[in-house]
C-alpha positions in Angstrom: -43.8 17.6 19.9 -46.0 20.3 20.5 -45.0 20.1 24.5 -41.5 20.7 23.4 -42.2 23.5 21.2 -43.9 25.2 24.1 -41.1 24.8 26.0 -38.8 26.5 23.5 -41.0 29.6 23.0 -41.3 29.9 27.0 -37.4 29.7 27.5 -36.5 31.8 24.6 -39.2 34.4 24.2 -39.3 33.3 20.6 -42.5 32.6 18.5 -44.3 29.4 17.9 -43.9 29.7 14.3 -39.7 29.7 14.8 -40.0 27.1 17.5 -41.5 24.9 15.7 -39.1 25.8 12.8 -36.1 24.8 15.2 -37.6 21.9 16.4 -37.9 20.6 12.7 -34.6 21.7 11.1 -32.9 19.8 14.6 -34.8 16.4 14.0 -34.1 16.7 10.4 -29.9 17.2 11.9 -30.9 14.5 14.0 -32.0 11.8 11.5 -28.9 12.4 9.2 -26.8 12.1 12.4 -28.0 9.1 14.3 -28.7 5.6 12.9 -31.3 4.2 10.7 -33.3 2.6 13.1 -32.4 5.5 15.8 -33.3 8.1 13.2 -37.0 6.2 12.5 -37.9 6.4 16.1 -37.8 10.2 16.6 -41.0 11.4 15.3 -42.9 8.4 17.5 -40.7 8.8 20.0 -41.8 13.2 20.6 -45.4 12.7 19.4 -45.3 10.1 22.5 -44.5 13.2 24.4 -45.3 12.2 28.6 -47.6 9.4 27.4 -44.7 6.8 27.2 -43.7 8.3 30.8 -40.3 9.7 29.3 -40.4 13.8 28.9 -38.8 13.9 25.6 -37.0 17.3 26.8 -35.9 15.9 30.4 -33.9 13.4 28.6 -30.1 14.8 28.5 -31.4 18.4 29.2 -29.5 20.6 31.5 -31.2 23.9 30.8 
């Protein structure tokens, strides 16, 4: 997660502290949004980060 909060403050100039902010209130948007066993899978699935070979903000990005 950290990797994609670093991302966010280099793109938007914006400090850690409301990156990581974002980053929490959108997973939390997230989780009431997608299904249960979707929704569990989040938090493993970005503190992964590039270890599971998947960049967590490559997938669906177009920024």
């Amino acid at each position: 997660m950290k990797e994609l909060i670093n991302i966010i403050v280099q793109k938007t100039g914006i400090s850690q502290e409301n990156a990581q902010k974002a980053v929490q209130v959108t997973l939390g948007f997230l989780k009431t949004k997608l299904p249960a066993p979707l929704a569990g899978q989040l938090d493993s699935f970005l503190s992964a980060g590039t270890s599971s070979g998947v960049n967590p903000v490559a997938v669906g990005a177009k920024a």
